[in-house]
PyMOL Python script that loads the backbone (N, CA, C, O; Angstrom):
from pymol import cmd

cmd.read_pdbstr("""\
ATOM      1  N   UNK A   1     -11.307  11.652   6.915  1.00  0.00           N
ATOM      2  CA  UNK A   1     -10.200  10.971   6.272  1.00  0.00           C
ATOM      3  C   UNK A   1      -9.765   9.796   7.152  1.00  0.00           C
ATOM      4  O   UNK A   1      -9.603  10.051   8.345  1.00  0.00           O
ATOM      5  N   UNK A   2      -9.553   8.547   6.732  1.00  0.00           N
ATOM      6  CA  UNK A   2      -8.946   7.603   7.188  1.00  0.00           C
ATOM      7  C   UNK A   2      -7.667   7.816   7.889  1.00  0.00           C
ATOM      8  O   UNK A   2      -7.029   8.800   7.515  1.00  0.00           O
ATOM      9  N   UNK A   3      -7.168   7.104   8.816  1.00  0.00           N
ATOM     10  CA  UNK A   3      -6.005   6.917   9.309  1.00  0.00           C
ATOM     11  C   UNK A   3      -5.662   5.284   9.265  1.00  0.00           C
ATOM     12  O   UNK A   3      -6.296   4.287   9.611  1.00  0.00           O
ATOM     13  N   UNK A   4      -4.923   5.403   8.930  1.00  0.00           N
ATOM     14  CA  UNK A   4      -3.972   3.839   9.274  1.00  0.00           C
ATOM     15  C   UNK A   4      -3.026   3.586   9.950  1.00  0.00           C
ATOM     16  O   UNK A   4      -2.014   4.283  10.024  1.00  0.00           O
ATOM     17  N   UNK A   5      -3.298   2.212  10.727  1.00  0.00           N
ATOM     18  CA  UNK A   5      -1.703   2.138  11.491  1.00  0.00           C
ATOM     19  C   UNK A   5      -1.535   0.565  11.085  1.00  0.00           C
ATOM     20  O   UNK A   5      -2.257  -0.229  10.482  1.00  0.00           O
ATOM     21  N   UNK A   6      -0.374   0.491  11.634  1.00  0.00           N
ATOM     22  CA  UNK A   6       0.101  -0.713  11.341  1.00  0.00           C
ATOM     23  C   UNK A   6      -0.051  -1.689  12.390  1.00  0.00           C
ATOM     24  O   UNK A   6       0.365  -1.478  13.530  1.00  0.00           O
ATOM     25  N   UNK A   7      -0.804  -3.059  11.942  1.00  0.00           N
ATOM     26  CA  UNK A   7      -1.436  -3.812  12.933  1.00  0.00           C
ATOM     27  C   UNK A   7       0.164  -4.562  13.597  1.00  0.00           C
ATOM     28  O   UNK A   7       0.508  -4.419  14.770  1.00  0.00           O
ATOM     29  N   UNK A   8       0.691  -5.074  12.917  1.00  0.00           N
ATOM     30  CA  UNK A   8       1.645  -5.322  13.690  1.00  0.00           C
ATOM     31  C   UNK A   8       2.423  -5.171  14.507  1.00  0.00           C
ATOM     32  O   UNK A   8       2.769  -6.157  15.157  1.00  0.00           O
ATOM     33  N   UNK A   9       2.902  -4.089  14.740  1.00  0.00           N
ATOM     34  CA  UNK A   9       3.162  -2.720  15.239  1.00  0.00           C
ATOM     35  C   UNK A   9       2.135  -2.611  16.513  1.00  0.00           C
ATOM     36  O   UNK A   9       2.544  -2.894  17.640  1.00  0.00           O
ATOM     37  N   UNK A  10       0.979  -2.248  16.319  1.00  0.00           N
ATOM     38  CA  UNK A  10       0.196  -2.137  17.418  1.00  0.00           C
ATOM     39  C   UNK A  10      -0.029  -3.746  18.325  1.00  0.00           C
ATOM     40  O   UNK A  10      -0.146  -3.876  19.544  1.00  0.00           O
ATOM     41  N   UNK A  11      -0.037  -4.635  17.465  1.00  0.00           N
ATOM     42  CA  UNK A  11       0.021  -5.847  18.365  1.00  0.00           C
ATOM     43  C   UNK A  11       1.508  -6.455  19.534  1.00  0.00           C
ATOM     44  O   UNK A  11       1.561  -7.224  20.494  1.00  0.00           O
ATOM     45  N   UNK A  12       2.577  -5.568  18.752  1.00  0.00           N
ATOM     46  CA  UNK A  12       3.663  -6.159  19.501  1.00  0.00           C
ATOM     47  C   UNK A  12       3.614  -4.750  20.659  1.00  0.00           C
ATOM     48  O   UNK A  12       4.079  -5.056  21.757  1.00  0.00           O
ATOM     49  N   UNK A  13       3.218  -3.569  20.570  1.00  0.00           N
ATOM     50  CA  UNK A  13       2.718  -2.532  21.551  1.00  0.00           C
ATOM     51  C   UNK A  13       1.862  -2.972  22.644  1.00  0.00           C
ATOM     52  O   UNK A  13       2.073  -2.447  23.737  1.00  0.00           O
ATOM     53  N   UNK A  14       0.867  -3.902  22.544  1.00  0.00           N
ATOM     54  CA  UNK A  14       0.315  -4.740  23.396  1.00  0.00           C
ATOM     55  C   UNK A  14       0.662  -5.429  24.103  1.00  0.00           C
ATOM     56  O   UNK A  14       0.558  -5.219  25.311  1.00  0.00           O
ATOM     57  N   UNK A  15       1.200  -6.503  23.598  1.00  0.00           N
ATOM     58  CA  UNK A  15       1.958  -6.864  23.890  1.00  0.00           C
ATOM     59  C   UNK A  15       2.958  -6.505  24.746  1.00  0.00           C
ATOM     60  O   UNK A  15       2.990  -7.343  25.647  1.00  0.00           O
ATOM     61  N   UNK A  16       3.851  -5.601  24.910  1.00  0.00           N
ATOM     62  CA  UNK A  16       4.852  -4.602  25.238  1.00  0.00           C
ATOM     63  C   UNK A  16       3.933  -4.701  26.761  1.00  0.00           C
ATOM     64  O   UNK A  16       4.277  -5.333  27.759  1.00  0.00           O
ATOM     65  N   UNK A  17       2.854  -3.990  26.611  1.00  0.00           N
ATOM     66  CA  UNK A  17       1.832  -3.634  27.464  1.00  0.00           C
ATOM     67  C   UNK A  17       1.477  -4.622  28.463  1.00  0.00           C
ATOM     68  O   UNK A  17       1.047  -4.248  29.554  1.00  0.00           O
ATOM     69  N   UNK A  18       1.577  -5.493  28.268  1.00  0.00           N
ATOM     70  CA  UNK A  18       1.194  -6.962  28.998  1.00  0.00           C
ATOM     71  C   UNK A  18      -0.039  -7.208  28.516  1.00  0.00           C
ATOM     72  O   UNK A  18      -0.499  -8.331  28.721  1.00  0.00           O
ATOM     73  N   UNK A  19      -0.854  -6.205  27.762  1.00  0.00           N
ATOM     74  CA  UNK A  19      -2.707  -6.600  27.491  1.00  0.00           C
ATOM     75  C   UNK A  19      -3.442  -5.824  28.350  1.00  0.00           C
ATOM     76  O   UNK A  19      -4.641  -5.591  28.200  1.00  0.00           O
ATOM     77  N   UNK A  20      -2.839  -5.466  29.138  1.00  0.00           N
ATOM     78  CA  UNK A  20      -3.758  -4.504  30.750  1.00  0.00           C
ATOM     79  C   UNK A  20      -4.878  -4.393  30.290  1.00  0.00           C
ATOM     80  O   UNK A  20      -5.843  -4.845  30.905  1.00  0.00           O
ATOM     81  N   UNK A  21      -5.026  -3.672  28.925  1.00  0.00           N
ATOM     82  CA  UNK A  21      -6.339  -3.501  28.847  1.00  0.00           C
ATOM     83  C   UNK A  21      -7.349  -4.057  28.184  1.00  0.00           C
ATOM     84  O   UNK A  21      -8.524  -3.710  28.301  1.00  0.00           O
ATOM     85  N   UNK A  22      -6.858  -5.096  27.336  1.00  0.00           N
ATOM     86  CA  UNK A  22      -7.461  -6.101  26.733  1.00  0.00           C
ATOM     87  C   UNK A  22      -8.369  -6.954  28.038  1.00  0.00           C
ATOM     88  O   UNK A  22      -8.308  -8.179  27.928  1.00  0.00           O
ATOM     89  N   UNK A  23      -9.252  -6.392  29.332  1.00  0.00           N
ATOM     90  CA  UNK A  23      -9.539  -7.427  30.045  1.00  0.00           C
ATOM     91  C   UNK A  23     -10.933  -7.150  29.834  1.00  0.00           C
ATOM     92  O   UNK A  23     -11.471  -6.389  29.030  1.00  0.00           O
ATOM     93  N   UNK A  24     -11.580  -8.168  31.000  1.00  0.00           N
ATOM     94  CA  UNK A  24     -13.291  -8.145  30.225  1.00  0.00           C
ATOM     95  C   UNK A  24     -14.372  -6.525  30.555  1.00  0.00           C
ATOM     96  O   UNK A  24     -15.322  -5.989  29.985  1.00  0.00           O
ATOM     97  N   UNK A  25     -13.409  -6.198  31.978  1.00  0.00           N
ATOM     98  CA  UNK A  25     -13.869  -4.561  32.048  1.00  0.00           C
ATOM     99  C   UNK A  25     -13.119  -3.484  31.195  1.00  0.00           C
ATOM    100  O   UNK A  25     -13.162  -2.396  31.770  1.00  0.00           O
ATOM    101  N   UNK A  26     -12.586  -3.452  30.253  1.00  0.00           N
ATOM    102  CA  UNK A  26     -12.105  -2.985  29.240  1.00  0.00           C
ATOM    103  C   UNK A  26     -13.359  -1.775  28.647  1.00  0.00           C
ATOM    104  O   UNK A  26     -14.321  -2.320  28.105  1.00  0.00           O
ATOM    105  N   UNK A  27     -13.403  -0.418  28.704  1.00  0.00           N
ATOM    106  CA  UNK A  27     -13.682   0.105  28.325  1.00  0.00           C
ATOM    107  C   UNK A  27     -13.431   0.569  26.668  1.00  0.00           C
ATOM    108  O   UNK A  27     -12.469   0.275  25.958  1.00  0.00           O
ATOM    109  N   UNK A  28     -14.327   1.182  26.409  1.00  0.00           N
ATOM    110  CA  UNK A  28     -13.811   2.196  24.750  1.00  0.00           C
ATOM    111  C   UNK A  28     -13.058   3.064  24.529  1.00  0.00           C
ATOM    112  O   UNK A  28     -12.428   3.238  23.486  1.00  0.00           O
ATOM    113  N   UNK A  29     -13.040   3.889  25.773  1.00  0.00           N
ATOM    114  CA  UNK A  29     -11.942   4.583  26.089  1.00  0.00           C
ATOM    115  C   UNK A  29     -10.307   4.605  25.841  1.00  0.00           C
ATOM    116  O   UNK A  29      -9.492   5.243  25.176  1.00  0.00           O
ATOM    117  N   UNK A  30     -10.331   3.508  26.793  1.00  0.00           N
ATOM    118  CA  UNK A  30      -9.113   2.579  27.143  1.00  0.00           C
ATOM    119  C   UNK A  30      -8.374   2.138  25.429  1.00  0.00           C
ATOM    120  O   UNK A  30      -7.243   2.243  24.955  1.00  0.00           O
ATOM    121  N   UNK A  31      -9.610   1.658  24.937  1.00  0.00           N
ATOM    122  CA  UNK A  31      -9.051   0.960  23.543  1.00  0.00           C
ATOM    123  C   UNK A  31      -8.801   1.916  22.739  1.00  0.00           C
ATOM    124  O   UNK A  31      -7.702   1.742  22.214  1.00  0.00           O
ATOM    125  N   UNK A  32      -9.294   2.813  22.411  1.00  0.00           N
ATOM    126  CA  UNK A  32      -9.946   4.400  21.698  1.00  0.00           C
ATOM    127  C   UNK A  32      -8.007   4.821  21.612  1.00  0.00           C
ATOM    128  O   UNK A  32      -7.141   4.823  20.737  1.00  0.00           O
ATOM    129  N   UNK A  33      -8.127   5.239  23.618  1.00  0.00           N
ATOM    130  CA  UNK A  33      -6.578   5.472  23.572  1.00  0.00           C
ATOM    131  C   UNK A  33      -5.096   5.104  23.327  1.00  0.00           C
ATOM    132  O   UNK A  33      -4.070   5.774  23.213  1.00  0.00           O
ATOM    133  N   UNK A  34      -5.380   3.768  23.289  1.00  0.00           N
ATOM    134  CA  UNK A  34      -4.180   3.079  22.816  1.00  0.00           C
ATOM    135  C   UNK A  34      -4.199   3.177  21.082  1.00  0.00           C
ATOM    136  O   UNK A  34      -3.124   3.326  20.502  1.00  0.00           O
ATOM    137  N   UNK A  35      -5.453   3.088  20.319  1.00  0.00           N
ATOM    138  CA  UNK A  35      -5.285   3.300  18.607  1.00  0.00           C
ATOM    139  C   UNK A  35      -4.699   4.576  18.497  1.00  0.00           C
ATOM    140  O   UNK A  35      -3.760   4.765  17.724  1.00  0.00           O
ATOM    141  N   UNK A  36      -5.279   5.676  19.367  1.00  0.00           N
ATOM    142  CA  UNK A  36      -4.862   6.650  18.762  1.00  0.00           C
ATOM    143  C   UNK A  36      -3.231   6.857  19.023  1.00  0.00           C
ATOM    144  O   UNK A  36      -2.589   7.321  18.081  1.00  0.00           O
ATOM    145  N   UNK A  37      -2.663   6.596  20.025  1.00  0.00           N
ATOM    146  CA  UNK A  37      -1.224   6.276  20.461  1.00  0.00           C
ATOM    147  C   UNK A  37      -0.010   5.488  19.209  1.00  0.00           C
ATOM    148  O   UNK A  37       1.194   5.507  18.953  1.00  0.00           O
ATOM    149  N   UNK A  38      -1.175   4.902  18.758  1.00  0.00           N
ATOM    150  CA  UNK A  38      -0.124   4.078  17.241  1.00  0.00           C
ATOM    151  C   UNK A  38       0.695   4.813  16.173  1.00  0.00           C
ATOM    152  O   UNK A  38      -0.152   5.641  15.838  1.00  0.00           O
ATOM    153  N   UNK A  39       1.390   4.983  15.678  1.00  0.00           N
ATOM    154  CA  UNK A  39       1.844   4.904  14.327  1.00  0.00           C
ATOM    155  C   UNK A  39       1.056   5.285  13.156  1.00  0.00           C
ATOM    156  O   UNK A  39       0.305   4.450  12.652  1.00  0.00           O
ATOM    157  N   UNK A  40       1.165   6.599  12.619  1.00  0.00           N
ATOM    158  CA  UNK A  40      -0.260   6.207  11.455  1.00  0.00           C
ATOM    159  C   UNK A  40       1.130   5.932  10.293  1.00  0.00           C
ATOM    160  O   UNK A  40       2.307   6.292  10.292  1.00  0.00           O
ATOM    161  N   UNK A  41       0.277   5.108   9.362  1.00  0.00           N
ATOM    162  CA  UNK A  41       1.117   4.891   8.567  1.00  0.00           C
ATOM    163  C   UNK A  41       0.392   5.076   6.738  1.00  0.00           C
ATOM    164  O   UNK A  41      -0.630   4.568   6.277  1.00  0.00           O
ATOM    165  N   UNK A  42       1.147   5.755   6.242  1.00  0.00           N
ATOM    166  CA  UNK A  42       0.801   6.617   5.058  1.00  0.00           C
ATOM    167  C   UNK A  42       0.394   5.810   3.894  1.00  0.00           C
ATOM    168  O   UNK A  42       1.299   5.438   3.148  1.00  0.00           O
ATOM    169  N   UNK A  43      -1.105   5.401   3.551  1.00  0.00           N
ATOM    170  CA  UNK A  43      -0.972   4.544   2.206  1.00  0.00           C
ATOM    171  C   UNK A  43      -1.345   5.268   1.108  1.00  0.00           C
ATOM    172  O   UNK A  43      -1.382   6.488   1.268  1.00  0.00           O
ATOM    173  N   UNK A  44      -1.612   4.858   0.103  1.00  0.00           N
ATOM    174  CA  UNK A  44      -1.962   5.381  -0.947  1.00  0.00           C
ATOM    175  C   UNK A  44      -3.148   4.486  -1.716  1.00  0.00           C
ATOM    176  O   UNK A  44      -2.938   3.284  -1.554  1.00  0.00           O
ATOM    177  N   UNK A  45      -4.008   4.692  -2.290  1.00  0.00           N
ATOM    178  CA  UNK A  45      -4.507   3.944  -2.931  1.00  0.00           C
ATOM    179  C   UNK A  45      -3.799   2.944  -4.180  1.00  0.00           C
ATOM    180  O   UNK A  45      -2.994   3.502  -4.927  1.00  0.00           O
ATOM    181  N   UNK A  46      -4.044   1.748  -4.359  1.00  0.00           N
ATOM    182  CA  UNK A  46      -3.075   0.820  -5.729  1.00  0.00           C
ATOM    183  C   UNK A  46      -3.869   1.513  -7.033  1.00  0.00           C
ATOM    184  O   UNK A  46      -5.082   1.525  -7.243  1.00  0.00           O
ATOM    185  N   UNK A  47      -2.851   2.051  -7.791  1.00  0.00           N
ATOM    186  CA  UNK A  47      -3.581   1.778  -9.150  1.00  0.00           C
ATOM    187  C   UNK A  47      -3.058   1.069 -10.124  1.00  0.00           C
ATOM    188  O   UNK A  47      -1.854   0.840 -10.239  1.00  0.00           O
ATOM    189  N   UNK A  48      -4.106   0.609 -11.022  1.00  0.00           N
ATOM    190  CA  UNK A  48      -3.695  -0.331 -11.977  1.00  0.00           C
ATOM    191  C   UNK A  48      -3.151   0.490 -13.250  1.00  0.00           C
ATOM    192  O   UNK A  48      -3.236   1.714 -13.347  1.00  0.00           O
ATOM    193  N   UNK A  49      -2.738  -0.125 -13.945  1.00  0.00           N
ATOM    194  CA  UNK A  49      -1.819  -0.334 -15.596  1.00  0.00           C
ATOM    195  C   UNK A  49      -1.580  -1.419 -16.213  1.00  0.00           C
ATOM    196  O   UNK A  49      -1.698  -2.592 -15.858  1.00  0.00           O
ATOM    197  N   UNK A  50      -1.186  -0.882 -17.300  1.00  0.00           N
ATOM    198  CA  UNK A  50      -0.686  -2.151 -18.440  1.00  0.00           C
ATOM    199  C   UNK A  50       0.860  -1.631 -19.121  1.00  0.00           C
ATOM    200  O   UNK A  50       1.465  -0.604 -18.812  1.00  0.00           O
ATOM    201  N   UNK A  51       1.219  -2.519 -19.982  1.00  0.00           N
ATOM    202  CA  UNK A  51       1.862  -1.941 -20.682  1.00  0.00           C
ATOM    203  C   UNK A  51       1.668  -2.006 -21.791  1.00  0.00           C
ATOM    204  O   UNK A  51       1.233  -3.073 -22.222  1.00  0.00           O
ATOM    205  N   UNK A  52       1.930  -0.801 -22.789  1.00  0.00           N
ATOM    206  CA  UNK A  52       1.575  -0.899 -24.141  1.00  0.00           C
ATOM    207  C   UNK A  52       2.773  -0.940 -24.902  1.00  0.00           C
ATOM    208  O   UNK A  52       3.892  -0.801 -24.408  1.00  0.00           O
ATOM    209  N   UNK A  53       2.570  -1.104 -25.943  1.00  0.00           N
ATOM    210  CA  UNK A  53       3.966  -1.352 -26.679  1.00  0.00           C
ATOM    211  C   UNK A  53       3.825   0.067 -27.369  1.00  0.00           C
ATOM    212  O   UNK A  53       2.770   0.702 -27.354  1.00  0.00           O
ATOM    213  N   UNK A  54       4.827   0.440 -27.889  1.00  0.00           N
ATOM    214  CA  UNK A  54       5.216   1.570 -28.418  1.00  0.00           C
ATOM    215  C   UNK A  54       5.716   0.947 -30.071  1.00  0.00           C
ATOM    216  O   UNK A  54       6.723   0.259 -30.239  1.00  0.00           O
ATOM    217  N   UNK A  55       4.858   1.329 -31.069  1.00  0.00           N
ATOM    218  CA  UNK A  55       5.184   1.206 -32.410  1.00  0.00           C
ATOM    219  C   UNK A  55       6.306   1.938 -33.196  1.00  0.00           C
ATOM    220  O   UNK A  55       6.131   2.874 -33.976  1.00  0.00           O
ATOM    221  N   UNK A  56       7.468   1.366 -32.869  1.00  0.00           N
ATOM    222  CA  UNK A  56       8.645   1.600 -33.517  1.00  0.00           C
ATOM    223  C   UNK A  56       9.332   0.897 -33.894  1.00  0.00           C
ATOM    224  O   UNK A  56       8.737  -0.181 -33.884  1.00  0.00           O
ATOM    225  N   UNK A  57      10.580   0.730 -34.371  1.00  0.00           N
ATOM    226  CA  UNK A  57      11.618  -0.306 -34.257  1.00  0.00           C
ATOM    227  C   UNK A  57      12.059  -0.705 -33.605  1.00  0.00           C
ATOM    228  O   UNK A  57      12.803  -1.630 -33.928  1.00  0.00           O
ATOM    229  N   UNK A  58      11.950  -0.324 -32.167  1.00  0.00           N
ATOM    230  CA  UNK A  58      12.865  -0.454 -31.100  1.00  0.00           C
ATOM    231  C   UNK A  58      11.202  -1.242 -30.148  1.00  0.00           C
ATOM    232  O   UNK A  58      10.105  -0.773 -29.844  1.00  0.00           O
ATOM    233  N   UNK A  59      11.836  -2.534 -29.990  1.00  0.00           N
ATOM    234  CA  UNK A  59      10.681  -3.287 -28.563  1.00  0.00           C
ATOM    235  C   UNK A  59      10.818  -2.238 -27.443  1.00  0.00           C
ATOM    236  O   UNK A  59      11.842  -2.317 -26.766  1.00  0.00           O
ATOM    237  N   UNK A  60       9.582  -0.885 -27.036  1.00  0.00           N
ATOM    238  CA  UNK A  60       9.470  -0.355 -26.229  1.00  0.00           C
ATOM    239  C   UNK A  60       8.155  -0.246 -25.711  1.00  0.00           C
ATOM    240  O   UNK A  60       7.128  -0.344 -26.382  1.00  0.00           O
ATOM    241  N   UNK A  61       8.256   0.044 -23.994  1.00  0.00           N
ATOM    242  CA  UNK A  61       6.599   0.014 -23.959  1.00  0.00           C
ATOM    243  C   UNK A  61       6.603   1.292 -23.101  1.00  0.00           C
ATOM    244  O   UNK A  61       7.587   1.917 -22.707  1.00  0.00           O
ATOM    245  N   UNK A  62       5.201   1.571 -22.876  1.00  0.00           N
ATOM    246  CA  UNK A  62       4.775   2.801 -22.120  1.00  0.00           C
ATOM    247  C   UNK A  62       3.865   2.431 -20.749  1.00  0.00           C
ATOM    248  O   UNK A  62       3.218   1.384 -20.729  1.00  0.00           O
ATOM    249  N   UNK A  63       3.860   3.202 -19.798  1.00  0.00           N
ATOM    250  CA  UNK A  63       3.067   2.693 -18.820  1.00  0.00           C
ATOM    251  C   UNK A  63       1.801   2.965 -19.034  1.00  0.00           C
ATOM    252  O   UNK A  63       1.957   4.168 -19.241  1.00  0.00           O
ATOM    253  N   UNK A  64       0.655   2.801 -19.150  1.00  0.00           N
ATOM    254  CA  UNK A  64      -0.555   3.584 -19.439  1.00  0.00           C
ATOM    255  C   UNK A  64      -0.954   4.618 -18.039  1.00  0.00           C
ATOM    256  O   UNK A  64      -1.797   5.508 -18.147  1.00  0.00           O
ATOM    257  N   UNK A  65      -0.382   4.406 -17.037  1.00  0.00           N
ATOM    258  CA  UNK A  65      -0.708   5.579 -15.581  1.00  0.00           C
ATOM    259  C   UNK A  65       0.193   6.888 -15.808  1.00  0.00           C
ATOM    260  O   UNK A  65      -0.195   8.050 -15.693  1.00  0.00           O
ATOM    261  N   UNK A  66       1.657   6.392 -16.203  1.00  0.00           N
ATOM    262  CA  UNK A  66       2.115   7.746 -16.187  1.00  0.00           C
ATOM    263  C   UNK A  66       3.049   7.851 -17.702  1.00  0.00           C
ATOM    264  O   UNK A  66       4.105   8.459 -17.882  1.00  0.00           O
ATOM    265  N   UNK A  67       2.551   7.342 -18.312  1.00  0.00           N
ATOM    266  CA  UNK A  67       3.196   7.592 -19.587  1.00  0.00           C
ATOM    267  C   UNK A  67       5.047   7.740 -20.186  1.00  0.00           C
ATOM    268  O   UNK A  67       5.640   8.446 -21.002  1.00  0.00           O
ATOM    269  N   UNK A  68       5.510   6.364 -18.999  1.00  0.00           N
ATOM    270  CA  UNK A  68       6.790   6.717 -18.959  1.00  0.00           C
ATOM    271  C   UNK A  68       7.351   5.741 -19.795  1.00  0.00           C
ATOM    272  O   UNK A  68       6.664   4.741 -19.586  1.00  0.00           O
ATOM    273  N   UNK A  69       8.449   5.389 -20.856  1.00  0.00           N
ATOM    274  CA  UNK A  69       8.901   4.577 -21.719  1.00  0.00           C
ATOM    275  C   UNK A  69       9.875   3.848 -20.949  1.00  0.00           C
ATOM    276  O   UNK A  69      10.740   4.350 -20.232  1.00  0.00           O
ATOM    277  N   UNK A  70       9.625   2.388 -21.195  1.00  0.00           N
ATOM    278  CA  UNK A  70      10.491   1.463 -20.723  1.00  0.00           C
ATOM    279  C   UNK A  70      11.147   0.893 -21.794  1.00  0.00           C
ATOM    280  O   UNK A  70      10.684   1.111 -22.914  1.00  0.00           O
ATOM    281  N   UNK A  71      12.244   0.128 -21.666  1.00  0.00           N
ATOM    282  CA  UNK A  71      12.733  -0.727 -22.569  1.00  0.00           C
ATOM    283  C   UNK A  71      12.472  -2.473 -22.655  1.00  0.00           C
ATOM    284  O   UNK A  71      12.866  -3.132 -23.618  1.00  0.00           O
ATOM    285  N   UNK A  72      11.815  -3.011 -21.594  1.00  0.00           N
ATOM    286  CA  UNK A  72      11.306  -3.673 -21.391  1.00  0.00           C
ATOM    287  C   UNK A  72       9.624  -3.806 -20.586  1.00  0.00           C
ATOM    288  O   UNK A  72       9.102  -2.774 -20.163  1.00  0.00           O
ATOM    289  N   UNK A  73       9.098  -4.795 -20.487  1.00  0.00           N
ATOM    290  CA  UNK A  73       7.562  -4.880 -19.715  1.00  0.00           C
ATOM    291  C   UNK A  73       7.495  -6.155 -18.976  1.00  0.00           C
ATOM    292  O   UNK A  73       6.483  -6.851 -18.884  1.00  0.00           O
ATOM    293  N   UNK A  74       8.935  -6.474 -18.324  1.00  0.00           N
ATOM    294  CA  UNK A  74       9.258  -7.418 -16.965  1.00  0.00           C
ATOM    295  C   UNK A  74       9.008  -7.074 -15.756  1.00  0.00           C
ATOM    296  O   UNK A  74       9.139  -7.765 -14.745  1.00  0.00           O
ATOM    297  N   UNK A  75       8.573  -5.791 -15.863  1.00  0.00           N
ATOM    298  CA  UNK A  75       8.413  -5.124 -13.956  1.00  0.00           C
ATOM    299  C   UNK A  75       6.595  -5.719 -13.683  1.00  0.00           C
ATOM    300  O   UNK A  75       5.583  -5.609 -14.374  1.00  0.00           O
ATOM    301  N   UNK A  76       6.777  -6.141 -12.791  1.00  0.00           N
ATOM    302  CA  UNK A  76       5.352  -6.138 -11.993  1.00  0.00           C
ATOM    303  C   UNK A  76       4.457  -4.817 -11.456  1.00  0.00           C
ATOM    304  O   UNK A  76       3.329  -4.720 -10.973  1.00  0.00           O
ATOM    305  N   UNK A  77       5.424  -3.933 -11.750  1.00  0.00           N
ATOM    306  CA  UNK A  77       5.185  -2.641 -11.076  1.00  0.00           C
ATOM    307  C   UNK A  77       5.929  -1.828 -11.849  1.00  0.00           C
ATOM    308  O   UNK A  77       7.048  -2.108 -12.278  1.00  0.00           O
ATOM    309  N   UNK A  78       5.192  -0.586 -12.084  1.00  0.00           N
ATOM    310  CA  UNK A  78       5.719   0.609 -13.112  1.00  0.00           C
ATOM    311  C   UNK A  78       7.080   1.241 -11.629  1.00  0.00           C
ATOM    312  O   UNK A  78       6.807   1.423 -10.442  1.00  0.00           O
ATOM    313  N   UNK A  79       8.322   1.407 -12.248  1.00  0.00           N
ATOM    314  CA  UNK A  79       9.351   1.865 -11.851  1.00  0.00           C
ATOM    315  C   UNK A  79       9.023   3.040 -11.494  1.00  0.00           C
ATOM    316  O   UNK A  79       9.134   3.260 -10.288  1.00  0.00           O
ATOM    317  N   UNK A  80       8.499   4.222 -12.413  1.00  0.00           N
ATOM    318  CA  UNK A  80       8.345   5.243 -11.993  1.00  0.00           C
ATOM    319  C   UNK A  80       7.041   5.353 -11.396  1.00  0.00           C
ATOM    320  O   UNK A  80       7.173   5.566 -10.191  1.00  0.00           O
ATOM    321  N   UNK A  81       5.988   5.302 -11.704  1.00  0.00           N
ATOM    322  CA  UNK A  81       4.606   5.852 -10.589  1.00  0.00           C
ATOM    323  C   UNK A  81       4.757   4.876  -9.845  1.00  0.00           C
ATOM    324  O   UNK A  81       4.916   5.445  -8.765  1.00  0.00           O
ATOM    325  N   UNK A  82       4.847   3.394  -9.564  1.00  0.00           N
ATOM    326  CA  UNK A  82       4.575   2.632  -8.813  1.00  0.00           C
ATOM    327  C   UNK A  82       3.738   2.039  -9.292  1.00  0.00           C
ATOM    328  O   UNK A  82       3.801   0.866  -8.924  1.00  0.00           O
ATOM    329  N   UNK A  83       2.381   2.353 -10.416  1.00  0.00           N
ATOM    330  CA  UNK A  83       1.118   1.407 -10.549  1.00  0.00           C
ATOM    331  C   UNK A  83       1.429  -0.251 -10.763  1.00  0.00           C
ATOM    332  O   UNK A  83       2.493  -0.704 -11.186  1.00  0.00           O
ATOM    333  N   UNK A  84       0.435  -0.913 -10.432  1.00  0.00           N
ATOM    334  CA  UNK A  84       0.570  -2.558 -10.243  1.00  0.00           C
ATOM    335  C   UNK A  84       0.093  -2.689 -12.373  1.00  0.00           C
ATOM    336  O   UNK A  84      -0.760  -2.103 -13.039  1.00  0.00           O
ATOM    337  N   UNK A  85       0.696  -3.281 -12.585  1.00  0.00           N
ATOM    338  CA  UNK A  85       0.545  -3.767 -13.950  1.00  0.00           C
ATOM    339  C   UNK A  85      -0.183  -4.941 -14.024  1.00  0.00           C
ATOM    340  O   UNK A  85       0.551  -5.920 -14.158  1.00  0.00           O
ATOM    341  N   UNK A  86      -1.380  -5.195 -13.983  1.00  0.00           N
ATOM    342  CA  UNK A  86      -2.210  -5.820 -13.858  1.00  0.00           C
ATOM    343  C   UNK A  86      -3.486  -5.823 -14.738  1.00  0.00           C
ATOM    344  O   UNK A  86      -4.232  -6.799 -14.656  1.00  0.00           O
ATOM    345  N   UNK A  87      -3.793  -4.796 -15.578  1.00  0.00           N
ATOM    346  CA  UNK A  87      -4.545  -4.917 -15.978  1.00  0.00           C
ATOM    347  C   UNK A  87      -4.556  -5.429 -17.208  1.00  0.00           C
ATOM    348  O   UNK A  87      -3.540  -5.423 -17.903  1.00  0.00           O
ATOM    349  N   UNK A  88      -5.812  -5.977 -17.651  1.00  0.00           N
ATOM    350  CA  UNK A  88      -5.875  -7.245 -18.860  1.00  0.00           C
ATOM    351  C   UNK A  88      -5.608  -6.497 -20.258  1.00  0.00           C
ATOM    352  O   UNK A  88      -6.019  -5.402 -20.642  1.00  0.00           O
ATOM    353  N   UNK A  89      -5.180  -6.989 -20.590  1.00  0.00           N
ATOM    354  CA  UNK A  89      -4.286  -6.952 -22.515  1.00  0.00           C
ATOM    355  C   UNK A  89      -5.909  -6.789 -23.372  1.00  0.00           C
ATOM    356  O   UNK A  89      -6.623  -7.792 -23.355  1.00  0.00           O
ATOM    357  N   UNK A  90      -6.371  -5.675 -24.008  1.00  0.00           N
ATOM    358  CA  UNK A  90      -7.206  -5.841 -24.723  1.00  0.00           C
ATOM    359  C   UNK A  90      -7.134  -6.779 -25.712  1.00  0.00           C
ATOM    360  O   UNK A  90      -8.078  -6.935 -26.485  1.00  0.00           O
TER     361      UNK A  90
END
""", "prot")
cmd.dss("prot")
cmd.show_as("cartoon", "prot")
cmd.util.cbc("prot")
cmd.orient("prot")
């Protein structure tokens, strides 16, 4: 399983560090130990959606990831799952 950390984070840690070990005798070790020392930081994979409209009287749409009813389809991002709304309008 992957781990992630946050590069920024680890660069201002270096930083912090003075670089000590960033030098040209710099082992794997050395580097090995400072990644693992970081921050992991929790992602998730992006998933995509659309929105569909919901055939009623009322302008409503649905998310297609988690099937939740909106009253509008202005979010860039489903409110409730999070998915990126991005995918193309058949």
């Amino acid at each position: 399983m992957a781990r992630y950390i946050d590069a920024d984070e680890a660069w201002m840690d270096a930083e912090d560090r003075g670089f000590e070990f960033w030098t040209s005798h710099t082992d794997i070790e050395n580097v090995q130990r400072f990644l693992e020392q970081q921050t992991t930081v929790y992602a998730e994979p992006v998933r995509h959606g659309k929105w569909e409209k919901v055939n009623d009287k009322y302008p409503r749409y649905v998310c297609t990831m988690c099937n939740h009813l909106f009253n509008n389809k202005g979010y860039k991002f489903c409110p409730n799952c999070g998915a990126k709304m991005d995918e193309k309008e058949k």
